[in-house]
Residue, then its C-alpha position, 0 to 999 in steps of 0.5 A: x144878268x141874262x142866260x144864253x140859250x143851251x148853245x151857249x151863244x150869246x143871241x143876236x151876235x151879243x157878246x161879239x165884241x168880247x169875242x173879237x181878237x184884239x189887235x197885236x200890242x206894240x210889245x207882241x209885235x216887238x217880241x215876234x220880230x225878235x223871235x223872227x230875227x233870232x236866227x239871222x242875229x244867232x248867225x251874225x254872232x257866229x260870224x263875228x265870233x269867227x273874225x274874232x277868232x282869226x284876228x286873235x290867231x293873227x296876233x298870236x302867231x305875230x302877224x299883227x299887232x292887237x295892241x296896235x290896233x286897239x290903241x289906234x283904232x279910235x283915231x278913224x273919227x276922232x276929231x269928232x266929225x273931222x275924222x277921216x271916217x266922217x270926211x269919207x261918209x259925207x263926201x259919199x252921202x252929200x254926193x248921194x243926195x246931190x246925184x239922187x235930186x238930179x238923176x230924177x229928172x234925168x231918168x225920166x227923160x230916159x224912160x220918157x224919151x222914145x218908145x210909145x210914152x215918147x214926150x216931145x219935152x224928154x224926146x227933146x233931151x233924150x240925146x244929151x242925157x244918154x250921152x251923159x249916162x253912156x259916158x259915165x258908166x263907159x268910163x272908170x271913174x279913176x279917169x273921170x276922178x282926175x278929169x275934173x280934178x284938172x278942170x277944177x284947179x284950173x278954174x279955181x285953184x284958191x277954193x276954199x269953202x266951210x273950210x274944205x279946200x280944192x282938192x275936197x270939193x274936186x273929189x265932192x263934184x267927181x263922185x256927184x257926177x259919177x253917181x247921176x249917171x248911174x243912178x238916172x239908169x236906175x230910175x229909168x228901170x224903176x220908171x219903165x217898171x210901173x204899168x202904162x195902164x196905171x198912167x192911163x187909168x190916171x189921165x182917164x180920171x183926170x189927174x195931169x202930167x206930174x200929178x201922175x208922176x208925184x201919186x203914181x209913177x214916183x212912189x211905185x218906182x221909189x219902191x222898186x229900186x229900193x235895193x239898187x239904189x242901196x247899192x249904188x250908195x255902197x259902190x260910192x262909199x267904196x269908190x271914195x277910196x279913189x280920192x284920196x289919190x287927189x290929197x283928200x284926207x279920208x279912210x284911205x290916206x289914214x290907213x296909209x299913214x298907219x303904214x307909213x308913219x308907224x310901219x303896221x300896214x297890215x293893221x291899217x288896211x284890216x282896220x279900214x277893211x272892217x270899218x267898210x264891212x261895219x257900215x255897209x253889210x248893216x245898211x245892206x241888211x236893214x234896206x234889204x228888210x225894208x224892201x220887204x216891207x214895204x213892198x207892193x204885193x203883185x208889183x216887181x218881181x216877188x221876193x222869195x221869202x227865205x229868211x237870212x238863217x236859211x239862205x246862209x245854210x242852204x235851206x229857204x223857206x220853201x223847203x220847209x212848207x213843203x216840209x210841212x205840206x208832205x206832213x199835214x193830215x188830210x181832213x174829208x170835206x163835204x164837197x170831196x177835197x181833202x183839206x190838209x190841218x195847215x189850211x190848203x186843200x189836196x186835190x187827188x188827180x188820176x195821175x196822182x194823189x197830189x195838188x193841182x192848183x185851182x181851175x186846172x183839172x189836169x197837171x202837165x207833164x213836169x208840173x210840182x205838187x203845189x198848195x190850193x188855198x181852202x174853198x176851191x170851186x167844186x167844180x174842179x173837184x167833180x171832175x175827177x172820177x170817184x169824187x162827189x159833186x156839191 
């Protein structure tokens, strides 16, 4: 077994692969992201200790009813998948998905259409297709809603499918309608959004019209529209409630009945209130987090990276690296600058001793002091009076 030098370093790079961190294990990576969601998970705790706190007050001074609530809280979606819960979600995820596979198309002969990446097959649709988009998102969906409920009965008034009436099918088609309206305009934005040099540099390489689209425009377009898109799909489980002005048995007509039948109408639109609140502020949540994930670095606008925690006290994560820049102690390096312990490095001006970015030798009036990555030129150093030059 042989000896390292006095150095103790192991001679040509012997050893190194010992030396090499090894990459984070499924169990760290899972531990950091509790950590990191300790926080957000505290101050949902909080929040639902203080419904909880309130629905108990309302009971205790008898303006609701909790036993009443909590023996007919279950009869939302029991039957299993029969329930007036279910009939809503799938009414609001079949006419999601039929309106996503439709308004693709749709958005990019919004985005295609006119203007200088103007195609002869989206110009030749581009009239019908923004009056399409204009008539549906100018309109109250109430007024579309009955619209073609009346188109329907009259065309099929017998219509009974998978064992869905008219009346279900009139409310599917409505809202699929409305939401290919509204998605295709955000499509359209995520479409317009991807650079035109990409595409070029795509043709340039030899790619075709949709292998552009399939490899360039759609993933990158998919990425930035996450959110809206997410929010399109909330205001469609929301605007359900509409049909139920058509006899479409969902979470409306159910808390209805609640009042109706057993007179408890506050309990049973506070029950359907936090039956929206359960599913929508999660997926909002879980998207949001998703979006962050998956984002591309340079492309959209960036995020600004505060956490739930902070957002919901006042207080980003910016505040605290500023914070955390203000305290960091300076370190005297070989070529002048001041490199602070947190890995950027402090650039002292003659107006100031503070933090000018790389390549600006001067600030400008209004500037904020704001971090330099390590390893700056020295050149932007030796142009401060007092400073040594490399």
């Amino acid at each position: 077994m042989g000896t390292y030098p006095e150095s103790g370093q192991p001679p040509n790079g012997e050893g190194s692969a010992e030396r090499a961190p090894k990459s984070p294990t499924w169990a760290s990576q899972a531990r950091g992201l509790a950590l990191a969601s300790a926080p957000a998970a505290l101050l949902a705790g909080i929040v639902i200790l203080i419904v909880l706190a309130f629905l108990a007050t309302l009971a205790f001074v008898g303006v609701i009813n909790a036993v009443f609530i909590l023996q007919r809280w279950p009869t939302a979606y029991l039957p299993l998948w029969s329930g007036p819960l279910w009939n809503s979600l799938f009414l609001t995820i079949a006419s999601y998905l039929l309106g996503f596979a439709v308004a693709v198309p749709l958005g990019l002969v919004r985005a295609y259409g006119v203007g200088k990446t103007r195609n002869r097959i989206a110009l030749l649709f581009y009239a019908p297709v923004t009056g399409y988009v204009h008539a549906i998102r100018g309109t109250p969906f109430f007024v579309q809603l009955w619209l073609v409920f009346f188109v329907v009965i009259e065309a099929a008034p017998r219509l009974n499918v998978l064992g869905w009436n008219v009346y279900f099918w009139a409310g599917l088609l409505a809202l699929t309608l409305n939401t290919i309206g509204y998605q295709a305009e955000v499509f359209r934005g995520g479409f317009q959004a991807v650079g035109q040099g990409q595409v070029e540099a795509a043709k340039a390489v030899g790619l075709t019209g949709p292998q552009v689209f399939l490899h360039i425009t759609l993933p990158q377009g998919l990425r930035l529209i996450t959110l809206p898109l997410t929010n399109e799909f909330i205001a469609l489980f929301k605007a359900s409630t509409i049909v139920s002005y058509i006899s479409v048995y969902e979470l409306f007509v159910w808390a209805e009945n609640l009042g109706v039948r057993f007179g408890h109408p506050i309990e049973g639109f506070l029950m359907i209130s936090l039956y929206y609140l359960l599913i929508n502020i999660p997926l909002s949540r879980a998207v949001t987090y998703l979006e962050r994930r998956l984002r591309i670095p340079g492309l959209g606008t960036q995020p600004g990276g505060e956490s739930f925690a902070f957002r919901f006290l006042g207080r980003g994560d910016e505040t605290r690296r500023v914070a955390s820049w203000s305290h960091a102690q300076p370190i005297r390096t070989r070529s002048g600058l001041r490199q602070a312990s947190n890995g950027f490095a402090q650039v002292p001006t003659r107006s100031r001793g503070g933090l000018v970015p790389a390549g600006r030798q001067q600030p400008r009036d209004g500037d904020d002091d704001r971090p330099v990555p390590a390893g700056v030129p020295a050149t932007t150093a030796a142009s401060e009076p007092g400073l040594p030059a490399s």
